[in-house]
DRENPALO-946839 format. One record per residue (C-alpha): x negated, z negated, y; residue in three letters. Coordinates in pm, 1 decimal. Example, Ala and Ser with C-alpha at 12.3 -4.5 7.8 and 13.67 -1.06 7.14 Angstrom:
        c1        c3        c2  rest
   -1230.0    -780.0    -450.0   ALA
   -1367.0    -714.0    -106.0   SER
***
This chain:
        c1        c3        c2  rest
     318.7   -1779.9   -1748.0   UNK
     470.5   -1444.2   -1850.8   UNK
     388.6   -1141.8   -1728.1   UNK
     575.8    -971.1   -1512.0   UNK
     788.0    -715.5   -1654.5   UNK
     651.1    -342.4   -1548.6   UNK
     855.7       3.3   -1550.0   UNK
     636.5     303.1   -1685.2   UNK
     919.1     491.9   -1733.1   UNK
     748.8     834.3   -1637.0   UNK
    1106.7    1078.2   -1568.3   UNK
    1100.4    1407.3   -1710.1   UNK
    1419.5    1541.9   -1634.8   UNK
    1468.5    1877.6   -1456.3   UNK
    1802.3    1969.2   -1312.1   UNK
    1768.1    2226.6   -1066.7   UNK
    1595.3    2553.8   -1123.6   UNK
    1356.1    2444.3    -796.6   UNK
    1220.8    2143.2   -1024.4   UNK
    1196.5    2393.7   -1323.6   UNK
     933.6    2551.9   -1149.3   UNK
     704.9    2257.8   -1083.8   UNK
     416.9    2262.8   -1340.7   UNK
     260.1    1973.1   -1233.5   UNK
     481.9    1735.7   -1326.9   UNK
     505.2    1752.2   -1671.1   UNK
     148.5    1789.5   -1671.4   UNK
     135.5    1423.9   -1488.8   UNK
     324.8    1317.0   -1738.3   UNK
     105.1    1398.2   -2042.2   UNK
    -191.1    1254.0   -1875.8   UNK
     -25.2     944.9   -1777.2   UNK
      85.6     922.1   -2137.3   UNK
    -283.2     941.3   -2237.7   UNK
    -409.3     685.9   -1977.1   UNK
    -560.6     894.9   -1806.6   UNK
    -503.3     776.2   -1475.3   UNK
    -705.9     996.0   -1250.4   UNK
    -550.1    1357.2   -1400.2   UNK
    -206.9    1227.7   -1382.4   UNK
    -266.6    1091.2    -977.7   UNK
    -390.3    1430.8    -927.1   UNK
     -68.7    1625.2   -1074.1   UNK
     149.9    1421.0    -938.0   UNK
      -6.2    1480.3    -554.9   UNK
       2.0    1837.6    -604.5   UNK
     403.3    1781.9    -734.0   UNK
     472.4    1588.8    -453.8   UNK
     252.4    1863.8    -194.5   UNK
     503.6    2139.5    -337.6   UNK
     867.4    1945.8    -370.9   UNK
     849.7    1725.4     -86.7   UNK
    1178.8    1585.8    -134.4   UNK
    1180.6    1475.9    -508.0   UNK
    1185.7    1112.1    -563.5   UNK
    1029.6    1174.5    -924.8   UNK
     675.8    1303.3    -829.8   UNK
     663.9     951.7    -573.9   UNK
     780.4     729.6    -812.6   UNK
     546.3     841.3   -1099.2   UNK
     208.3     855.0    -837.8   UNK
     340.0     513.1    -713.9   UNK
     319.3     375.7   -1105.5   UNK
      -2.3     539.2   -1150.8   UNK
    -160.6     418.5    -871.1   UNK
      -3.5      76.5    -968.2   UNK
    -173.3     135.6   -1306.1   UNK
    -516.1     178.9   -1112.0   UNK
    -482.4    -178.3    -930.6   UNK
    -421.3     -59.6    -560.6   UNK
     -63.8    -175.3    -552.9   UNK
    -110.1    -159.2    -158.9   UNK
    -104.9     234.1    -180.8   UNK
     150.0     207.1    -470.2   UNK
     370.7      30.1    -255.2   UNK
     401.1     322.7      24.6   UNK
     471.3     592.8    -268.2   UNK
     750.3     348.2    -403.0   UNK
     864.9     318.7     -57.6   UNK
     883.7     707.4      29.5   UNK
    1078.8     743.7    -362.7   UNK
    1333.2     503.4    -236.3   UNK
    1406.8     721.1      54.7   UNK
    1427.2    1019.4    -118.4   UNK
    1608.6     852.4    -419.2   UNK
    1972.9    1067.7    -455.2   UNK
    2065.8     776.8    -782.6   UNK
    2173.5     429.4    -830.1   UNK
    1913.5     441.6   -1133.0   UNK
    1617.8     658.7    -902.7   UNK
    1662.6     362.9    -615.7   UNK
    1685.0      83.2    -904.0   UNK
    1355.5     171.0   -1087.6   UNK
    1176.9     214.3    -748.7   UNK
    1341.5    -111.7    -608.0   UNK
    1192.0    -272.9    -919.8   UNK
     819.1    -165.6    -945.0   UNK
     809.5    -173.0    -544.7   UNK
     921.9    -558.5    -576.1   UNK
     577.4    -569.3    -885.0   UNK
     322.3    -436.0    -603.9   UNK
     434.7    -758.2    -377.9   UNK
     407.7    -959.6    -665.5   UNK
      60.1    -816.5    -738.6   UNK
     -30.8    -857.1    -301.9   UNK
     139.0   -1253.0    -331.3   UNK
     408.8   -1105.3    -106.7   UNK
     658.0   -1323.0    -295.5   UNK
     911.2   -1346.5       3.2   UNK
     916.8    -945.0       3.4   UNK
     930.6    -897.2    -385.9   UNK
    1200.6   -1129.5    -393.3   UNK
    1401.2    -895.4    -169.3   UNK
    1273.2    -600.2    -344.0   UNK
    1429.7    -706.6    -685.6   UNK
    1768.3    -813.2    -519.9   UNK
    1803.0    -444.4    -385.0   UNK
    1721.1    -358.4    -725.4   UNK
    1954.2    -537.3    -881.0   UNK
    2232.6    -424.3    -641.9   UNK
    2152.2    -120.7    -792.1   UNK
    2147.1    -181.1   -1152.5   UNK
    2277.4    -545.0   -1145.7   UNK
    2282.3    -542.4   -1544.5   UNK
    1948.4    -519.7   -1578.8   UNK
    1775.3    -824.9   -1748.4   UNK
    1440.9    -717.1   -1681.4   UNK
    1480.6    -676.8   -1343.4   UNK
    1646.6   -1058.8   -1322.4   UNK
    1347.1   -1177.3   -1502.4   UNK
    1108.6   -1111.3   -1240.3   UNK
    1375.3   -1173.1    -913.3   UNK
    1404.3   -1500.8   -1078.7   UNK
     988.7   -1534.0   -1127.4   UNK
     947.4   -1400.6    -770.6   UNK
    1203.9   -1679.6    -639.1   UNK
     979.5   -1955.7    -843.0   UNK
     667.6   -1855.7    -655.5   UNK
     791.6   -1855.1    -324.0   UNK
     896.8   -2187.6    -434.2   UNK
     578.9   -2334.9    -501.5   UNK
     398.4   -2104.2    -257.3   UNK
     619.4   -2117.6      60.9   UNK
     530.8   -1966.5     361.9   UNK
     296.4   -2117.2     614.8   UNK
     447.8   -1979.8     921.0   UNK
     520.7   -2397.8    1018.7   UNK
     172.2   -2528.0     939.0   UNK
      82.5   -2225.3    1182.0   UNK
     325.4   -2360.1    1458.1   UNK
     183.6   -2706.2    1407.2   UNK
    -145.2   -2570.6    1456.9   UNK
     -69.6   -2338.4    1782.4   UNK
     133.9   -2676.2    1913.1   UNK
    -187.8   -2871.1    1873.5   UNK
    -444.6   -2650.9    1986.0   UNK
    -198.3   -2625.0    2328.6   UNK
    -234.9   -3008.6    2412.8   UNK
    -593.8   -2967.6    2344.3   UNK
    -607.0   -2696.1    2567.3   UNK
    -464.3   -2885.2    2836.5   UNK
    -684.1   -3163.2    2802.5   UNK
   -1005.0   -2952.9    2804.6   UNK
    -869.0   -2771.1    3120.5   UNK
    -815.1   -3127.8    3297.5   UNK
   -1179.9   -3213.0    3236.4   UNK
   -1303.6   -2931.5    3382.0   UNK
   -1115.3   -2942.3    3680.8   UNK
   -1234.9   -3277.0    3715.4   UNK
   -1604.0   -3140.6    3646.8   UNK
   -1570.7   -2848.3    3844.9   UNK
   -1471.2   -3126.5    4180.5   UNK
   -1804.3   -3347.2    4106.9   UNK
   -2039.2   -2972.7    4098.2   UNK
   -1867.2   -2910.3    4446.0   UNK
   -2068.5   -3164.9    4579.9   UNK
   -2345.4   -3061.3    4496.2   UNK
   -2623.8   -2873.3    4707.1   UNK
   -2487.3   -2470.8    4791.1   UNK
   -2806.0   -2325.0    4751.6   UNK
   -2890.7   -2450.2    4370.7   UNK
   -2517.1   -2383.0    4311.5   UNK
   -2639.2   -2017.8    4414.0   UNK
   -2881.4   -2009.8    4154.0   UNK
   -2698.9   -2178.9    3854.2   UNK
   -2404.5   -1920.3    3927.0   UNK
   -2667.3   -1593.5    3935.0   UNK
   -2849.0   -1729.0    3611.3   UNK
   -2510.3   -1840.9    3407.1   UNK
   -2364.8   -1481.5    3529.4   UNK
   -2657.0   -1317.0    3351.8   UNK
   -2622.3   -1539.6    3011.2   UNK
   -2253.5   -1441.4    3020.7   UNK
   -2327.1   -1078.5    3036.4   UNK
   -2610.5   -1101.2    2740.9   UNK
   -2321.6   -1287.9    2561.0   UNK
   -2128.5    -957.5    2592.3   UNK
   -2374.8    -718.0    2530.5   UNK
   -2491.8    -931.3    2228.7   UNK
   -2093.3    -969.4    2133.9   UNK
   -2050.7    -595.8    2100.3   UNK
   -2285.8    -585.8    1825.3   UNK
   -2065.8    -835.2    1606.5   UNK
   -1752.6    -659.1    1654.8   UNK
   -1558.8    -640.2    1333.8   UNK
   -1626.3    -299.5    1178.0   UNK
   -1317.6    -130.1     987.4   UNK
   -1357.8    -233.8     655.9   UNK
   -1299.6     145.9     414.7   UNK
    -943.2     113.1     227.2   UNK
    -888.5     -10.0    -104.5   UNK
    -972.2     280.2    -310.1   UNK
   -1333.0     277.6    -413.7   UNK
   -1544.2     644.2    -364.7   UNK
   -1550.6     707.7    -716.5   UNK
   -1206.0     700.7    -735.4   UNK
   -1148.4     944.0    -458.8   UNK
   -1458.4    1184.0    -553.1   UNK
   -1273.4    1176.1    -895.3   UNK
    -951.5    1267.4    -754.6   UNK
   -1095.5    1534.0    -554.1   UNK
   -1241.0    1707.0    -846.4   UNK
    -931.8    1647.4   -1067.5   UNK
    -721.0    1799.3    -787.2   UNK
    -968.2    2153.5    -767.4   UNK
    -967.3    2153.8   -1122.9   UNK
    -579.9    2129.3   -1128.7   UNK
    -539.5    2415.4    -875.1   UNK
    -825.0    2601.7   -1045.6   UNK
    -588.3    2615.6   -1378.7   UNK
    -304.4    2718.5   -1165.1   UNK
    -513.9    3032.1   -1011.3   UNK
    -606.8    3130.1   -1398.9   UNK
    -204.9    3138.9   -1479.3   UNK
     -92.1    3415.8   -1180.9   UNK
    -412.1    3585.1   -1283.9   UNK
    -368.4    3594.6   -1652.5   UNK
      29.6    3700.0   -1537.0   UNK
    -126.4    3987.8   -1367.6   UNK
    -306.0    4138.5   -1645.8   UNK
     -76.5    4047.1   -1867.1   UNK
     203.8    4309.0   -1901.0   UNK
     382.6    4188.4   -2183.3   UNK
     747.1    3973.3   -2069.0   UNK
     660.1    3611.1   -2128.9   UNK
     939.1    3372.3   -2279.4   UNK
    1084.2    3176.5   -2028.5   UNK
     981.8    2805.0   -2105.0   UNK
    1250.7    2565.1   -2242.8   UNK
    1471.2    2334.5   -1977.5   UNK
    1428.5    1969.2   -2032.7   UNK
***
């Protein structure tokens, strides 16, 4: 089977003079460019920190997160650059690599809808038909099991019923029984119950840690210092400096 087709398109367009002034992205853009992953999720956060409403910095984190196998996290930047998305083509592009996490989680049912919105977006787009018509194939063969669960819920309800008529029917027969050993069987099954809870808080499911491993975070974290470390260097170097710098070129 074919691969799902992927947008890397990293945007490096500027056109207001508030995005001029973001260093970072660019920056992102060169490490992503080199594969380096880790620098580029770093500039991109910082980007995103600063210009809170710019659906460029999201998107690009988003695909380098993607790019780093934790399509789960991808998916929420994607999400936050379609709601900042001012463009048929910004909304499109999102749309499209938001609809490739699902793929990546099995969420066919989702991704299937995430391509269609893409595609009302940029409904010329044959890559983007490629993989709404690959998404619709696996929710095909891989259909939801929301009515094997119904079956099962339906079943385990007659069963239920049938266990609660024994012990009713139980429960009449141990009436009859003497008062005073009923006494003791109650005291002794009350204590069993309550090691049964104390024993039972012990196996309670812990919260499992999210999907990004600790290397990848301690390697964020120092990617992240060293990014704002370079920034410090520039507006001290501009200090000293008295000489009128250039102003850089607009993209």
């Amino acid at each position: 089977m074919k691969k799902i087709v992927t947008y890397i398109i990293i945007l490096i367009s500027f056109v207001s003079k508030a995005q001029e002034k973001d260093k970072f992205l660019p920056e992102g853009n060169e490490k992503f460019a080199e594969k380096n992953y880790v620098d580029a999720e770093a500039n991109y956060r910082l980007s995103q920190a600063k210009f809170k409403k710019k659906s460029i910095a999201s998107y690009n984190l988003g695909t380098t997160i993607y790019k780093q196998n934790q399509p789960a996290e991808a998916k929420y930047q994607f999400e936050k650059a379609i709601k900042d998305a001012k463009t048929k083509p910004e909304k499109h592009q999102a749309f499209h690599n938001l609809g490739n996490s699902m793929m990546k989680e099995k969420d066919y049912s989702n991704a299937v809808e995430a391509y269609k919105n893409a595609l009302r977006n940029n409904p010329s787009d044959e890559e983007t038909r490629y993989n709404y018509a690959l998404a619709k194939k696996m929710l095909k063969e891989n259909p939801p099991k929301n009515d094997d669960k119904n079956k099962d819920k339906n079943k385990d309800k007659k069963q239920d019923k049938k266990d609660d008529k024994k012990d009713q029917n139980k429960d009449k027969k141990d009436d009859k029984k003497d008062k005073g050993d009923n006494k003791d069987k109650n005291k002794k099954e009350g204590n069993n119950n309550k090691d049964k809870q104390d024993k039972g808080d012990g196996d309670k499911p812990q919260p499992k840690p999210s999907g990004a491993s600790k290397q990848r975070i301690d390697n964020l974290l120092d990617a992240v210092n060293n990014e704002e470390k370079k920034v410090q260097e520039k507006v001290n170097a501009q200090k000293v400096n008295a000489n009128p710098k250039k102003p850089e070129k607009d993209w």
